[in-house]
DSSP file (Angstrom, degrees, kcal/mol; ACC not computed):
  #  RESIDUE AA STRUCTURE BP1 BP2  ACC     N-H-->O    O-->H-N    N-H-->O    O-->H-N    TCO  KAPPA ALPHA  PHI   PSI    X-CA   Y-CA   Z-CA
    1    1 A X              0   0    0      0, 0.0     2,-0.2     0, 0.0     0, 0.0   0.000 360.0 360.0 360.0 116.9  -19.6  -20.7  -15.1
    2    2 A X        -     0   0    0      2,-0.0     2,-0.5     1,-0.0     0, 0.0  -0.734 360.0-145.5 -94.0 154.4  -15.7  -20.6  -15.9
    3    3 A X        -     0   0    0     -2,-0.2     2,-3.2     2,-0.0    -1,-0.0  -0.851  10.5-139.7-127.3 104.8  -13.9  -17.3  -16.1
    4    4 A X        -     0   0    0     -2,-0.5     2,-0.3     1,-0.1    -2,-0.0  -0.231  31.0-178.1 -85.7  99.8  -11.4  -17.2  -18.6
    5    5 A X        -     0   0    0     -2,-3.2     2,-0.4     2,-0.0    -1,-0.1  -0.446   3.2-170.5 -80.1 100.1   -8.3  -15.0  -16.6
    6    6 A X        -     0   0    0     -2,-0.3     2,-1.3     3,-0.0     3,-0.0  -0.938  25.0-128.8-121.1 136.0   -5.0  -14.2  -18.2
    7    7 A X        +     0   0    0     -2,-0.4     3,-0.2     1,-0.2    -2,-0.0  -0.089  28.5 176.5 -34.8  67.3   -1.9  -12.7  -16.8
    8    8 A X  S    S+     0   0    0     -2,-1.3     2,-0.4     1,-0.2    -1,-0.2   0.889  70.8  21.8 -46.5 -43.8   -0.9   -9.6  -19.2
    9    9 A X  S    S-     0   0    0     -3,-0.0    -1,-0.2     0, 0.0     3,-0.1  -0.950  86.4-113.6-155.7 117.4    1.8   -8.5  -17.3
   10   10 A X        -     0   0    0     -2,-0.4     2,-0.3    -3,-0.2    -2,-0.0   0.139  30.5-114.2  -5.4 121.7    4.0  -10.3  -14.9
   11   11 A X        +     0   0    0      1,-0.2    -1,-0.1     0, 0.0     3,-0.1  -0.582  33.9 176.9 -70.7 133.6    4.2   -9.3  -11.0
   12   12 A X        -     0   0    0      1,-0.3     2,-0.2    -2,-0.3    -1,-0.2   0.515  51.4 -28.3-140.3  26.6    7.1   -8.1  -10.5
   13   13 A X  S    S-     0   0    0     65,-0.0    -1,-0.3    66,-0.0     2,-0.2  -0.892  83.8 -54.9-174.9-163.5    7.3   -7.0   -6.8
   14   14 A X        -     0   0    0     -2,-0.2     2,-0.2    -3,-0.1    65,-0.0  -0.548  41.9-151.2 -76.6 150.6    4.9   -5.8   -4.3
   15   15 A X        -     0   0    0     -2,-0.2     2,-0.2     1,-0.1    67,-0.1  -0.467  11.9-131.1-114.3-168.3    2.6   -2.9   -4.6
   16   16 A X     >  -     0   0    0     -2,-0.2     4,-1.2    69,-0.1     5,-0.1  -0.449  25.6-114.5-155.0 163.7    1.2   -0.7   -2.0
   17   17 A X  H  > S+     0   0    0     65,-0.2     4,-2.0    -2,-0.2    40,-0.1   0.835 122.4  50.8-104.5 -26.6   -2.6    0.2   -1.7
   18   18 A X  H  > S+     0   0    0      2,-0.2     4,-1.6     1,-0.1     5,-0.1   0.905 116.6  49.4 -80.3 -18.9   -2.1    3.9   -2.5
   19   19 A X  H  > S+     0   0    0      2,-0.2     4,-4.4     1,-0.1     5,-0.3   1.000 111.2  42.6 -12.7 -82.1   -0.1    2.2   -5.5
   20   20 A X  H  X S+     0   0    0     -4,-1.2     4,-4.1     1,-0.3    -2,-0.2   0.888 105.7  59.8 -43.5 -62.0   -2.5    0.2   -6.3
   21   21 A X  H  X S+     0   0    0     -4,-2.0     4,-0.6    32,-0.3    -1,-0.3   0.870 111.9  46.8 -25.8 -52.3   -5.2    3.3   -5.8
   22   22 A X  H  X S+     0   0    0     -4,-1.6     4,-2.7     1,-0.2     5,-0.3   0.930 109.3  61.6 -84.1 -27.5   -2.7    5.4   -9.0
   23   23 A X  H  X S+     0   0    0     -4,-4.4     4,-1.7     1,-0.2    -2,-0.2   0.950 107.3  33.9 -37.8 -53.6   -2.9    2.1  -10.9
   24   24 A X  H  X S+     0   0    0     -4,-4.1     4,-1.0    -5,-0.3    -1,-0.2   0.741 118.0  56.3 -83.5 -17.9   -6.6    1.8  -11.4
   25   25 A X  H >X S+     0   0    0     -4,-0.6     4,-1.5     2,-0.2     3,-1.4   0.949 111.4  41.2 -69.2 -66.4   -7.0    5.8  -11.8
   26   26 A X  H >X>S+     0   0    0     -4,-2.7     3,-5.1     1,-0.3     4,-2.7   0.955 117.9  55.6 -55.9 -61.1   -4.4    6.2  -14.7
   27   27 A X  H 3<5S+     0   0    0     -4,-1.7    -1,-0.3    -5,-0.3    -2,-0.2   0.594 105.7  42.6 -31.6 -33.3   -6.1    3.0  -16.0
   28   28 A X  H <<5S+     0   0    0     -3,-1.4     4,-0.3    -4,-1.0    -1,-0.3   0.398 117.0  51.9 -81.6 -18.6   -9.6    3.9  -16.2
   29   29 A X  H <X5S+     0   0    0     -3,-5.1     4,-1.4    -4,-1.5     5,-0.2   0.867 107.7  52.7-102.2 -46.1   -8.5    7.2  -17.6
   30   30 A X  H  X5S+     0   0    0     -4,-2.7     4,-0.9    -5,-0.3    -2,-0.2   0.672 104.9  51.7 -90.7   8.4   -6.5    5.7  -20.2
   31   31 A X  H  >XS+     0   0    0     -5,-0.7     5,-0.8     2,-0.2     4,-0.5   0.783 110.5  46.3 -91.0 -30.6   -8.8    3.7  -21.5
   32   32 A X  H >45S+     0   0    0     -4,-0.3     3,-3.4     2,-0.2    -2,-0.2   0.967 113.7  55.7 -60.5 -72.1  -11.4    6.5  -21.9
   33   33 A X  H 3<5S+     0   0    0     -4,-1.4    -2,-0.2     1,-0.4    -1,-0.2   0.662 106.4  44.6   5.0 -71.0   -8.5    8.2  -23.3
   34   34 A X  H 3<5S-     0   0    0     -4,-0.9    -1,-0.4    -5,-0.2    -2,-0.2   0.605 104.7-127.9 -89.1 -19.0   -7.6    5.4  -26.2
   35   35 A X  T <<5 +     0   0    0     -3,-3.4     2,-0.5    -4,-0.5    -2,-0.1   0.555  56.0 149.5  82.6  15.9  -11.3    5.3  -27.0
   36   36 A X      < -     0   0    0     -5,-0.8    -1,-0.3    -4,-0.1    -2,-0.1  -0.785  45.9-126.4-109.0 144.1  -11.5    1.3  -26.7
   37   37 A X        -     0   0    0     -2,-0.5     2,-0.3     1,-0.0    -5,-0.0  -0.210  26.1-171.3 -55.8 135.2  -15.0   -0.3  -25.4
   38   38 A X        -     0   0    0      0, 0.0     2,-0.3     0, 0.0     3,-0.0  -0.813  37.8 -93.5-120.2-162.6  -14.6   -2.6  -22.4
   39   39 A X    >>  -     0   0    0     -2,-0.3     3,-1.1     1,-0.1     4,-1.0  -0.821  29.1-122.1-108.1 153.7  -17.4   -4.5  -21.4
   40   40 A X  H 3> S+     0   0    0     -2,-0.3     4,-3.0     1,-0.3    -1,-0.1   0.770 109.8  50.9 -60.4 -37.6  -19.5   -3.0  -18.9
   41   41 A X  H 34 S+     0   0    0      1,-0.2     4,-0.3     2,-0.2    -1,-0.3   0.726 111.4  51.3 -73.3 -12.6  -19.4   -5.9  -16.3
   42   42 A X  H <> S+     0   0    0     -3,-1.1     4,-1.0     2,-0.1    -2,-0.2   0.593 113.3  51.7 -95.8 -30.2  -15.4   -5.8  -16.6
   43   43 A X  H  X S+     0   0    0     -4,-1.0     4,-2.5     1,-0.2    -2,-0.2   0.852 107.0  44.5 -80.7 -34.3  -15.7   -2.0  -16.0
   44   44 A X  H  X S+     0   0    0     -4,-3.0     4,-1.5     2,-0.2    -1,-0.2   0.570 102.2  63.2 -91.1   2.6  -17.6   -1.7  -13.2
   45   45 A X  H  > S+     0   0    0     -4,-0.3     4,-2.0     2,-0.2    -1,-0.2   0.734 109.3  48.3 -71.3 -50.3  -15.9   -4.3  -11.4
   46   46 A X  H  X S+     0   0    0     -4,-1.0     4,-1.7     2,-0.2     3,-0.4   0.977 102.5  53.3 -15.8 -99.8  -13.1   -1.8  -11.8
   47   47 A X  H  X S+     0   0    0     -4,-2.5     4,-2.4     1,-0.2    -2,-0.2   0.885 115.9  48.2 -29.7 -74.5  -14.8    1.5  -10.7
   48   48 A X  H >X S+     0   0    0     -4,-1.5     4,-2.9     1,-0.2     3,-1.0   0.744 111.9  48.3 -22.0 -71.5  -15.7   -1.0   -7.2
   49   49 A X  H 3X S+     0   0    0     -4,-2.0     4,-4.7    -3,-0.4     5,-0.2   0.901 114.9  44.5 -25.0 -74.2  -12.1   -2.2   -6.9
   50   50 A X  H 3X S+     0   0    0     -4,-1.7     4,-1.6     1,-0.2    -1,-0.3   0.880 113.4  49.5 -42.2 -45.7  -10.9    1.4   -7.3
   51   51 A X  H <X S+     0   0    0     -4,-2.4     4,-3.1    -3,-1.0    -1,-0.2   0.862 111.4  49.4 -65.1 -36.1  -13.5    2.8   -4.8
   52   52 A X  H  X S+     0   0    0     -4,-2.9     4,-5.2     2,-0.2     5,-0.4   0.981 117.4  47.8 -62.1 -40.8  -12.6    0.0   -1.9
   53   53 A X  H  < S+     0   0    0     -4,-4.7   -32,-0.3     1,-0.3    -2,-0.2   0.592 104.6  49.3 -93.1  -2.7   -9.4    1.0   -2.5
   54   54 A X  H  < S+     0   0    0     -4,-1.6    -1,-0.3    -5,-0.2    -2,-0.2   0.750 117.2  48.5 -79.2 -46.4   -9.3    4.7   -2.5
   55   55 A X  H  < S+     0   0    0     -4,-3.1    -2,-0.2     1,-0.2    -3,-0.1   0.620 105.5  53.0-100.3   7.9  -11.1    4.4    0.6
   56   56 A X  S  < S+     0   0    0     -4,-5.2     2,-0.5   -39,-0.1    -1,-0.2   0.654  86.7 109.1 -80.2 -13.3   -8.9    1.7    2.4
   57   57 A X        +     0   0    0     -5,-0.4    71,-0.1    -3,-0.2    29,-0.1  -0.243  41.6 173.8 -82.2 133.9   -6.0    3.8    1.7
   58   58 A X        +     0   0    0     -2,-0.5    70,-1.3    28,-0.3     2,-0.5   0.690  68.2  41.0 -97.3  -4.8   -4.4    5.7    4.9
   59   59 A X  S    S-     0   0    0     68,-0.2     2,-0.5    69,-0.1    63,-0.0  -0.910  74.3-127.4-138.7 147.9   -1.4    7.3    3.0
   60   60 A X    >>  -     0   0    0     -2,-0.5     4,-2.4     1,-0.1     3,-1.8  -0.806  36.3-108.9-111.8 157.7   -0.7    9.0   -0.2
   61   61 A X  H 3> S+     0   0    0     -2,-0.5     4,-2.6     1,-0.3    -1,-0.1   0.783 119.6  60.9 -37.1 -25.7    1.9    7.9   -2.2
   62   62 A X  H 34 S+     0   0    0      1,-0.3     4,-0.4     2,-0.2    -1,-0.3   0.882 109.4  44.9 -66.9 -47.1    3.8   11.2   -1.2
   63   63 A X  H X> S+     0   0    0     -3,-1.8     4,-3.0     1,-0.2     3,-0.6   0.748 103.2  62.1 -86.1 -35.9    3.7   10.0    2.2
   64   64 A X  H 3X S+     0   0    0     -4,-2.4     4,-2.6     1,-0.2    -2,-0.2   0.937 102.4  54.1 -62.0 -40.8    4.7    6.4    1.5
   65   65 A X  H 3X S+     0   0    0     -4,-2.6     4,-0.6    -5,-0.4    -2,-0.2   0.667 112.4  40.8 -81.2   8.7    8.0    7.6    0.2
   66   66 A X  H <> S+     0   0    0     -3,-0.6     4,-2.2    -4,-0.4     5,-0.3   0.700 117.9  50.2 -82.9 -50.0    8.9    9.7    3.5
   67   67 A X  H >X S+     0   0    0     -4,-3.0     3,-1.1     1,-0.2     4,-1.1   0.893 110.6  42.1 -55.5 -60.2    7.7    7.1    5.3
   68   68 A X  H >X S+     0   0    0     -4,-2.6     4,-3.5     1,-0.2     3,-0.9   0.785 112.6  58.1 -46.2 -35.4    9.7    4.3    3.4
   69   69 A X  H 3X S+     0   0    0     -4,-0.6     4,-0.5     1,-0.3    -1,-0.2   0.915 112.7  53.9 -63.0 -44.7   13.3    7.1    3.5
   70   70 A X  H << S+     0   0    0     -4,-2.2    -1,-0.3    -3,-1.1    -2,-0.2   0.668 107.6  35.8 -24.1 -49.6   12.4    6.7    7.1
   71   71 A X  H X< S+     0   0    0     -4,-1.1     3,-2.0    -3,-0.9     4,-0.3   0.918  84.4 106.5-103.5 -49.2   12.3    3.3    7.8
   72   72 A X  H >< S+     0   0    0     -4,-3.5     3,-2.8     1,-0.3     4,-0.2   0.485  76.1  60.6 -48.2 -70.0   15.3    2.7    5.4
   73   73 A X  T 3< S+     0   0    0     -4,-0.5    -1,-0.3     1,-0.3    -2,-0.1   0.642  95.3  60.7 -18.4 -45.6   17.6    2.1    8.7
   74   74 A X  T <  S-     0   0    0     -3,-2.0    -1,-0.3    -4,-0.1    -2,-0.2   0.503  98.2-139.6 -42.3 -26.9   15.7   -0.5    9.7
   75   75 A X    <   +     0   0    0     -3,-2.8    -2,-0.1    -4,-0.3     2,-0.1   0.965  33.1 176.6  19.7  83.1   16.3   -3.0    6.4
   76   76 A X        -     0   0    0     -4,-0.2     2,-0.2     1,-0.2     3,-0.1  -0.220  26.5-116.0 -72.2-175.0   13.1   -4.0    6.4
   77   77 A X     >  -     0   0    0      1,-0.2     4,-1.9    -2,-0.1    -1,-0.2  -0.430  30.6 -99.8 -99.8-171.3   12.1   -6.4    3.4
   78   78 A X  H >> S+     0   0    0      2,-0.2     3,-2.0    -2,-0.2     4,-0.6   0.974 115.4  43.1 -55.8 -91.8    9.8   -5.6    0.9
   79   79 A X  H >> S+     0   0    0      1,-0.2     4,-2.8     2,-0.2     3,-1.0   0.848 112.7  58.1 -34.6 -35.8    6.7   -7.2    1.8
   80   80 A X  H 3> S+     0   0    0      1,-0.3     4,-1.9     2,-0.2    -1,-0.2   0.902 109.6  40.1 -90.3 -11.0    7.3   -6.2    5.0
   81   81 A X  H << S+     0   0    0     -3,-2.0     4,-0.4    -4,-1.9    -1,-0.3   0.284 108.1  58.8 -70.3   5.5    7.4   -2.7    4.0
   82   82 A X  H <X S+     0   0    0     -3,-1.0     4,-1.8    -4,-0.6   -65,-0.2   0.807 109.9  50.5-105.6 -77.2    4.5   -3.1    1.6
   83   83 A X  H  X S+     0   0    0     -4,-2.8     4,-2.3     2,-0.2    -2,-0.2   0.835 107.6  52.9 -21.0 -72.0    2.7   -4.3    5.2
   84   84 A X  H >X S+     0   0    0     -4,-1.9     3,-1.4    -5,-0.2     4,-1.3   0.914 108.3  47.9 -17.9-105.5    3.9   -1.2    6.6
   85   85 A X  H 34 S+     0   0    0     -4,-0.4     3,-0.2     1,-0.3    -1,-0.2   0.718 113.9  51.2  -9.7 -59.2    2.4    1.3    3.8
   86   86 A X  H 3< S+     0   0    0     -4,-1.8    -1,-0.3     1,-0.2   -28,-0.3   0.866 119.2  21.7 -89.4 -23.7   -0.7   -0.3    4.0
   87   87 A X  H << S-     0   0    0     -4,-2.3    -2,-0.2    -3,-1.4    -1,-0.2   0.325  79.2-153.7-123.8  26.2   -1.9   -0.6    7.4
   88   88 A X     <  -     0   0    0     -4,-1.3    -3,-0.1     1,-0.2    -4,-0.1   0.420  26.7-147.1  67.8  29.5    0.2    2.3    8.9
   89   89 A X        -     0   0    0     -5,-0.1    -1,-0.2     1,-0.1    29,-0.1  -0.122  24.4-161.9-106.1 163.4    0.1    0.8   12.2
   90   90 A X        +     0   0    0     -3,-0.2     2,-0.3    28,-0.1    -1,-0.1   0.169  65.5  51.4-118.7  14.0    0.1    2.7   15.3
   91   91 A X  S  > S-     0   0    0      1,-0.0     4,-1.2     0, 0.0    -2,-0.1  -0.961  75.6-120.1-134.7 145.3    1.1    0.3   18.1
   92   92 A X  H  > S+     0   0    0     -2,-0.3     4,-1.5     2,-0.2     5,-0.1   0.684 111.1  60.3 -96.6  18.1    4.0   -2.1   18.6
   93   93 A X  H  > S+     0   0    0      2,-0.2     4,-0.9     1,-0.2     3,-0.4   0.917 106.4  53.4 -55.0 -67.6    1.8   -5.3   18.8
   94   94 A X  H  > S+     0   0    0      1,-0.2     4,-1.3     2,-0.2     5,-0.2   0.903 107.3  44.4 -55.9 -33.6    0.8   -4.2   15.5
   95   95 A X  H >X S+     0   0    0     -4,-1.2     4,-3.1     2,-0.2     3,-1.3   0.987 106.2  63.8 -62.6 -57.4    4.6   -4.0   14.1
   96   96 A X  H 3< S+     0   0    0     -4,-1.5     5,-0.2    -3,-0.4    -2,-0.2   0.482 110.1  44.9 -58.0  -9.9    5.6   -7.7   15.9
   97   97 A X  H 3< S+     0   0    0     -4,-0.9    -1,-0.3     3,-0.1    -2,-0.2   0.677 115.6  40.7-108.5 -24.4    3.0   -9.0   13.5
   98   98 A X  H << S+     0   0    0     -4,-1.3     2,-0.6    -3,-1.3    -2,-0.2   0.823 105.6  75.9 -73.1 -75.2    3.9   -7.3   10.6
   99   99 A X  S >< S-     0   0    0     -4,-3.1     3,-2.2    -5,-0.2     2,-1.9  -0.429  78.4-130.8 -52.5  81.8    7.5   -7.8   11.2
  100  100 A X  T 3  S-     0   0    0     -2,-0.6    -3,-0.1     1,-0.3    -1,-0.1  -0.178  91.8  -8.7 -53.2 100.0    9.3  -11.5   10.5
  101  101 A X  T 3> S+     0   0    0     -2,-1.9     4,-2.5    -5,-0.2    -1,-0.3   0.854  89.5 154.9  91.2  15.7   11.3  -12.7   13.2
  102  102 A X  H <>  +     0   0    0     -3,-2.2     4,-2.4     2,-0.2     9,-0.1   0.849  64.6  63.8 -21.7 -56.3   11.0   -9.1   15.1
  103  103 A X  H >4 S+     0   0    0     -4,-0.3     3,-0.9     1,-0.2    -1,-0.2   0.989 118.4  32.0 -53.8 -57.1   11.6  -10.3   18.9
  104  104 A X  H 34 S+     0   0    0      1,-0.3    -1,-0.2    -3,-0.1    -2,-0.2   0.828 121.1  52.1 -89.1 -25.0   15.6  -11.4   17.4
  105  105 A X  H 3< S+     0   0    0     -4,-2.5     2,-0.3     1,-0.1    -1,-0.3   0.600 113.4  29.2-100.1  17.1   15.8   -8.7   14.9
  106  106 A X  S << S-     0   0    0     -4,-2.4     2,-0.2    -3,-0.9    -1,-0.1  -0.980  73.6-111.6-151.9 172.2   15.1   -5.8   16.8
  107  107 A X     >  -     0   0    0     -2,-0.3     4,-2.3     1,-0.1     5,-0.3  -0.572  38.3-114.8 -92.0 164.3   15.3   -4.1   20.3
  108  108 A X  H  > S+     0   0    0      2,-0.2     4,-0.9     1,-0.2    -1,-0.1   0.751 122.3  52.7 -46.9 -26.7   12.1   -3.5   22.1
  109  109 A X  H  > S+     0   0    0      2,-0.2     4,-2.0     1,-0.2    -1,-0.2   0.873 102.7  52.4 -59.7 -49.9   13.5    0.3   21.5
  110  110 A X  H  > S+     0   0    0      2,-0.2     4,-2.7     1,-0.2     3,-0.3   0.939 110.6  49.0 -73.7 -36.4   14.1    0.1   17.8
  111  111 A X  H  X S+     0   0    0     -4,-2.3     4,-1.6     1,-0.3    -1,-0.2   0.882 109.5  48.4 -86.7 -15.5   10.5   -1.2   17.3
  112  112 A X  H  < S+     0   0    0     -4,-0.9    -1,-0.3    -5,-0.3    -2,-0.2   0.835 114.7  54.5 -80.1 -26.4    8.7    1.7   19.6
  113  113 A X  H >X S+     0   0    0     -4,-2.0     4,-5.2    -3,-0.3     3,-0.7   0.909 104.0  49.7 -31.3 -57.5   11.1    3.7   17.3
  114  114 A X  H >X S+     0   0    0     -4,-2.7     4,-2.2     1,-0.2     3,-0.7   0.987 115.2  42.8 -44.4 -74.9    9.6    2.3   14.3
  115  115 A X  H 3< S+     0   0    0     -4,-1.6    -1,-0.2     1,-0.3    -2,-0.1   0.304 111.5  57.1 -52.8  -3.3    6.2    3.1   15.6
  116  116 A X  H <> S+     0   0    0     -3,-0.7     4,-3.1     2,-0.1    -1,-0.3   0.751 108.4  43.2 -98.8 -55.2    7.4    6.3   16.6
  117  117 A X  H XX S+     0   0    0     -4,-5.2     4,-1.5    -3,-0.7     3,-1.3   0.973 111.4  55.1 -53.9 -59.7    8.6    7.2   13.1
  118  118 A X  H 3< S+     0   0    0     -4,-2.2     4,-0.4     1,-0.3    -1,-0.2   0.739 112.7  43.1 -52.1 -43.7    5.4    5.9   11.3
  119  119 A X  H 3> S+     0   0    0     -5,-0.2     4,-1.5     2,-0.2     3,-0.5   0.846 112.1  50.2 -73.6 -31.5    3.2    8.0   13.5
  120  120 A X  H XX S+     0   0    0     -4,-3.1     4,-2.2    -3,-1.3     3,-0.5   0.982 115.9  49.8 -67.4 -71.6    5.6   11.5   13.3
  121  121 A X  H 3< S+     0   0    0     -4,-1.5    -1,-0.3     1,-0.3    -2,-0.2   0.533 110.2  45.5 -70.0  -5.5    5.5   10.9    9.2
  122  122 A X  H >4>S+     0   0    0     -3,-0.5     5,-2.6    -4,-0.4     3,-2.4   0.906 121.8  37.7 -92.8 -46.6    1.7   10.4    8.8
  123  123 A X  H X<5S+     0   0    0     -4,-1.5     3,-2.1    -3,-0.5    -2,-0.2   0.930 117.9  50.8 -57.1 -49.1    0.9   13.7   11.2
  124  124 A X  T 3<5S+     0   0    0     -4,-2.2    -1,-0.4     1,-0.3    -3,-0.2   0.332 117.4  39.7 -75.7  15.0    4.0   15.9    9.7
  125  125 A X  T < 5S-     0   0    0     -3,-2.4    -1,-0.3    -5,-0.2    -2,-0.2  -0.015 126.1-101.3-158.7  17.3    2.8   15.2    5.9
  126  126 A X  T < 5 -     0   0    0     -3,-2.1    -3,-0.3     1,-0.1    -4,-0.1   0.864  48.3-154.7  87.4  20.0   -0.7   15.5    6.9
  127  127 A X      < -     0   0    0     -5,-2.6   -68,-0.2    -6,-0.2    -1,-0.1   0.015  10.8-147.3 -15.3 124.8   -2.2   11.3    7.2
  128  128 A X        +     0   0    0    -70,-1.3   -69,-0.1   -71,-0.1    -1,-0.1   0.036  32.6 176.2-105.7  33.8   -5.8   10.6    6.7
  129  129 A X              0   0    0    -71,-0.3   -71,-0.1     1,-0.1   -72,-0.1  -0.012 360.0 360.0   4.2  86.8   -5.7    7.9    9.1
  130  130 A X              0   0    0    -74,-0.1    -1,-0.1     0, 0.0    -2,-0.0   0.223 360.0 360.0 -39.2 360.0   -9.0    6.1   10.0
């Protein structure tokens, strides 16, 4: 069985999983919305998607942009702030892995900072951590 898959709309950076989470919401709503049929197996594939991904997500979007205003010292990259967002991590093992080229671009200080900030912003703005 081939599945024939077309791009609609270009990537055109990284997204975040509580992103990802307001994508598939407005979408599903605006498709009720606009009154057009999708087919059922293309919809409920959806709903899943949405569900994994409402309940992988550790931050709300509110909270990804403190965190990110946060980190902004740092100059992380994208992706690696995308990383960041999504798995919130709470060690600096977890950061060094995360983190290209870490050991030479930061101090052992700055990244127990890092890890410092990332934990203050999930507790102050209220994190549903897992």
């Amino acid at each position: 069985m081939s599945l024939n898959l077309k791009v609609h709309k270009q990537c055109i950076g990284f997204v975040s999983t509580p992103e990802l989470r307001q994508i598939l919401k407005d979408n599903v709503k605006e498709r009720w919305k606009s009154g057009k049929k999708m087919q059922q197996v293309a919809f409920n594939i959806e709903k899943e998607l949405q569900r994994y991904v409402h309940a992988s997500a550790r931050i709300t979007p509110k909270q990804c942009e403190e965190l990110l205003g946060r980190l902004a010292k740092f100059e992380l990259t994208q992706s690696e702030s995308v990383q960041i967002l999504n798995l919130v991590p709470s060690q600096e093992v977890e950061l060094y892995n995360i983190i290209e080229d870490a050991a030479n671009r930061y101090t052992e200080q700055e990244i127990e900072e890092m890890v410092e900030v990332i934990q203050t912003c999930v507790q102050e703005t209220g994190g549903r951590r897992h």
